[in-house]
N, C-alpha and C positions, 0 to 999 in steps of 0.2 A: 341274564342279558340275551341269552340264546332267544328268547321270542320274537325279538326282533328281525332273524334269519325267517325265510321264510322256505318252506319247504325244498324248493329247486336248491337252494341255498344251502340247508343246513348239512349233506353231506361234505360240502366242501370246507365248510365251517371247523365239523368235528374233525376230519382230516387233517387240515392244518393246523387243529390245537394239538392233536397226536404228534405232530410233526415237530411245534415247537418246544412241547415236553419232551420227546424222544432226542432230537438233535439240533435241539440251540440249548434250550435252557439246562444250566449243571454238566453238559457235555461242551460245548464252543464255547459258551460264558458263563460265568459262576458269577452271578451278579452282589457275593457273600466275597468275592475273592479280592484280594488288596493289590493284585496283579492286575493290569490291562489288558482285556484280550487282543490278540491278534485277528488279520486278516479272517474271518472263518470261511478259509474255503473248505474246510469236510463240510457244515452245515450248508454251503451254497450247492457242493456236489451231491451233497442227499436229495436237495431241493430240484436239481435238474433230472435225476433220479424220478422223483416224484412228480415230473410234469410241468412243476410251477413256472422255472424258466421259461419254458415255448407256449404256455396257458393263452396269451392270447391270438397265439396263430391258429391258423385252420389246420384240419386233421390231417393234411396230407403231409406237413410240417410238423408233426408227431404234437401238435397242440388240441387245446378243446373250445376255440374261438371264445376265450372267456369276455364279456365286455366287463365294463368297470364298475358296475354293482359287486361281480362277484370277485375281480382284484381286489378291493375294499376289504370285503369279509376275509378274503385269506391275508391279507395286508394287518390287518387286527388281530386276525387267530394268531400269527407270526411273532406280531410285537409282544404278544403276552408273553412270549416266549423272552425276548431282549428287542430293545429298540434298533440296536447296531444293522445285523441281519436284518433285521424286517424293512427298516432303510436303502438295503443293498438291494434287495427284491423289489423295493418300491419305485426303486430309482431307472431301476433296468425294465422293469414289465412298463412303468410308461412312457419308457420312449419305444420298447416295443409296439406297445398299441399304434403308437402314436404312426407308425413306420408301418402297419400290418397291411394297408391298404395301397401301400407305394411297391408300384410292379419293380422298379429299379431295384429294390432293396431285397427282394426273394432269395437273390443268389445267396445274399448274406444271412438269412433265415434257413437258407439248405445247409449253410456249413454251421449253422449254429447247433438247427436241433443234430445234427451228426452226431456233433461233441459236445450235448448235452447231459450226458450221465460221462465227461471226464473228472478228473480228479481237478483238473482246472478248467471249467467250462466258460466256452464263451460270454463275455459280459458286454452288457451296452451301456456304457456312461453316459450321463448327459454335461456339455461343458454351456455355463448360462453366462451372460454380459454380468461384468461387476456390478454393472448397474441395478442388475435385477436382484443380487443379493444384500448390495451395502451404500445406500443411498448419498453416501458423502460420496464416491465417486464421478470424474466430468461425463463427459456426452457417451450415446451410445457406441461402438463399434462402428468401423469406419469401413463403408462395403463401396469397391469400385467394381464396375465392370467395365473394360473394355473389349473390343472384339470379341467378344464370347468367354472372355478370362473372367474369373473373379479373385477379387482381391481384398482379404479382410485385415482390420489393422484394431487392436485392443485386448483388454485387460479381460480375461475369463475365471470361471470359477470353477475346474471340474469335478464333480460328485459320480463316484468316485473317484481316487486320485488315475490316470493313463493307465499306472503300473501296474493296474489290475484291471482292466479293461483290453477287450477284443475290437469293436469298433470305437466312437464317442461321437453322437449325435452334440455340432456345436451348432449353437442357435444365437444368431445375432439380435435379436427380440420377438418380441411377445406379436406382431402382428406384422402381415406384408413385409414378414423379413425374410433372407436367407438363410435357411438349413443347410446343414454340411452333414455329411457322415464321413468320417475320418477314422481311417488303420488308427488305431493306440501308437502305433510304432513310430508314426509320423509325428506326434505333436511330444512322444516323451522327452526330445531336446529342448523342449521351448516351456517346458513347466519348471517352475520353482521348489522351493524346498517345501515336500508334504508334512502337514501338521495333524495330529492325531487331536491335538484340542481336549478342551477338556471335559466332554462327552462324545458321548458316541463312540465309544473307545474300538469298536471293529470295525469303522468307518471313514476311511483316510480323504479329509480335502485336499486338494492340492491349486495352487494357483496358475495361473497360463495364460501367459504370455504371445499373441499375436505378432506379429511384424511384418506388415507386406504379404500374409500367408498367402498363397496361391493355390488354388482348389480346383482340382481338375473336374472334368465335365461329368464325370461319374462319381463326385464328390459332393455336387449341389444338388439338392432335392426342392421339390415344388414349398410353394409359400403357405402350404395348409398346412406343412408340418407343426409347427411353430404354438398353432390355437389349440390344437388337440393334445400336445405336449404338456403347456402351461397346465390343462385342464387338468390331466392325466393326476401331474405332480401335485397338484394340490389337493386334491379328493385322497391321495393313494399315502400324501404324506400326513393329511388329516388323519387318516383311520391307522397310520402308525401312534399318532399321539393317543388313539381312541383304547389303540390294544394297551398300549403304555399304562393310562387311567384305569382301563378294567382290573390291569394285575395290580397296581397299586391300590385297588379299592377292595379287590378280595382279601391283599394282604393286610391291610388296615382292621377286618371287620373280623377274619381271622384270632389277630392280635387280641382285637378287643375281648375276642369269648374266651379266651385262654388266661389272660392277663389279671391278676388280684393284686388289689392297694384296697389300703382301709377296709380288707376283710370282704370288700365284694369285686365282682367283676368288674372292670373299666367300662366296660360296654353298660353295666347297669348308672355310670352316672352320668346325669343329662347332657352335662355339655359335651361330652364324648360320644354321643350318642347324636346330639345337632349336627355333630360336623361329620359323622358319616353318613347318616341321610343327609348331608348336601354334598359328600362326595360323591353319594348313589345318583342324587337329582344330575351333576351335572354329567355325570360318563350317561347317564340316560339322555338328555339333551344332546349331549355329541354325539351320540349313534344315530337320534334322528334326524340331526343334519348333514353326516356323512353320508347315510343313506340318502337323503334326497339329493342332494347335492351328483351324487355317484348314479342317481336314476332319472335324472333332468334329461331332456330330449335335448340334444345338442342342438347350440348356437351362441347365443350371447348371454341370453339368461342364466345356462347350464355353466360360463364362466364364470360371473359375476357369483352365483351359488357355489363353485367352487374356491374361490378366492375369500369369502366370507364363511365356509367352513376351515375354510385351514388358520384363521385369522384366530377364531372363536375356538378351535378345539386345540389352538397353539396355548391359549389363553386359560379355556378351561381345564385343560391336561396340566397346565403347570401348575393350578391352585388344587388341583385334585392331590399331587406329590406333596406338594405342602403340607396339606390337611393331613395327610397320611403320617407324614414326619413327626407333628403334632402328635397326634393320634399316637406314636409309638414312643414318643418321649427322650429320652437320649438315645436310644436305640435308632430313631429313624434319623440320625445324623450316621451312622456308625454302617458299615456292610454287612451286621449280621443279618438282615433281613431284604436287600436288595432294593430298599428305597433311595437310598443317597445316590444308587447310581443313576435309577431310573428318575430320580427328579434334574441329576446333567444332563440323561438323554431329554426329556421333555424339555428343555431350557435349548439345549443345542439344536434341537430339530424345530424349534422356530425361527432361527437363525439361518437355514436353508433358503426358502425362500424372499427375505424382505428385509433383515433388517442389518446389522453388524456382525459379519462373520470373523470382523478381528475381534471382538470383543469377547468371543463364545469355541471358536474354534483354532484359533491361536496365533494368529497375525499374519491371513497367507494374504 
């Protein structure tokens, strides 16, 4: 798969695959383990450690201006490691980006890279309109301004849950809407009970609750935030499902050369052999439309390409788990091998953006 990295690229690549061998994967989650992990914040504090939290700020913010071809590639190197984490990095770098170029917000990029290599580093949540995750719900978010006040009223979805967040960028929708960036400390009264669901097991949603919120003037950000955001989350949560599918596909193809029935190798009979080269065909298909999608010149098309990779690589990453399951037989039901979890994470991290998050994540 690495061909596909292209030279400026591939040290960040291997770096992050070191990263998620070294300290996600078997160390933060044992994807073999019958236990749920917890919150990983050692793996988020190695990662702020490691740069990746401030990545897309400029240097003088201890960052390396990363744009979102190359969040993408470390977003996938990550996931291979576990979905959970690679989700929590995904979620935070793009509303970072998303914020990178909003002068109001620096202060809070000065206090972040600070306390970037803490044991609990600053995090950026994003809180999205129900709307935007679970389509049975009514109208959007109800935004008054008066006199210079603004005032929001509705049903949100925060990823991560406040209680592990430093700021949370709330976004009443997807275009000429109001951005908020909000203390965690302000809205943790007004969330409901967090549900761990049933993937994504280091990944807490939580539900939240608006009422009259009132947002002061250094609380409201310009209406650009909102496109860059969207864009962010779908390109960064596509190439979570991307890394997802690769480790699923190595371990499948693994299995097969090792595995004997009827005296030969599983991988020597045909039909086991179809359904990994079409696990190969599609994790290859998903990298090329995360990559374009993540290298689109910003504007409309570059969303529309983002919205349609994360649709397609929600789609393809979930039959890629499948196959895989197949592929290993009663074992890919079981956690000896870490498919059973990684096909909840694929299944729940389509759920993120679009569709039923009580259905998937546990009835926030």
């Amino acid at each position: 798969m690495d061909i596909y990295h292209d030279e400026e690229l591939r040290p960040l690549a291997q770096t992050a695959q070191r990263f998620a061998t070294k300290e996600i994967l078997g160390k933060v989650v044992n994807l073999e383990s019958l236990e749920k992990s917890g919150f990983p914040w050692e793996a988020i504090s190695a990662g702020g450690q490691a740069g990746f939290l401030c990545g897309p700020l400029d240097e003088e913010l201890g960052g390396a201006s990363l744009g979102l071809p190359a969040m993408a590639v470390l977003i996938e190197k990550l996931a291979e490691g576990a979905a959970g984490p690679a989700a929590i990095f995904a979620m935070h770098l793009a509303a970072t980006a998303a914020l990178a170029s909003v002068d109001a917000v620096r202060p809070l990029f000065e206090e972040m890279a600070a306390h970037s290599t803490d044991a609990q580093p600053f995090l950026v949540g994003v809180a999205l309109p129900r709307t935007a995750v679970s389509i049975d719900r009514p109208a959007v978010p109800e935004v008054v301004e008066e006199g210079g006040d603004l005032t929001v009223t509705g049903d949100f979805v925060c990823l991560p849950a406040p209680e592990v967040c430093h700021r949370v960028l709330v976004v009443t929708g997807e275009k000429d809407a109001h951005p908020l960036i909000v203390d965690a400390e302000r809205i943790k009264p007004l969330v409901g009970e967090v549900y761990p669901g049933s993937g994504l097991d280091e990944f807490p949603p939580a539900g939240l609750k608006l009422d009259d919120f009132k947002a002061s003037d250094d609380e409201v950000l310009e209406k650009s935030v909102p496109a860059r955001l969207y864009r962010n989350l779908r390109v960064l949560l596509a190439a979570v499902h991307l890394g997802n599918a690769c480790a699923a596909t190595r371990t499948a193809w693994e299995y097969a050369e090792e595995r004997i029935q009827t005296g030969r190798k599983i991988i020597e009979h045909q039909e086991v052999r179809r359904i990994l080269e079409n696990m190969t065909e599609l994790t290859e298909a998903m990298i090329g439309t995360v990559r374009l999608a993540a290298g689109a010149p910003e504007g409309e098309a570059a969303s529309d390409m983002a919205r349609r990779a994360y649709t397609f690589s929600g789609t393809a990453g979930e039959q890629v788990c499948l196959d895989a399951i197949q592929t290993l037989g009663g074992y890919g039901y079981m956690k000896d091998y870490g498919i059973e979890k990684r096909t909840r994470d694929a299944k729940s991290i389509q759920c993120l953006l679009g569709t039923y998050p009580e259905d998937i994540l546990g009835g926030i």
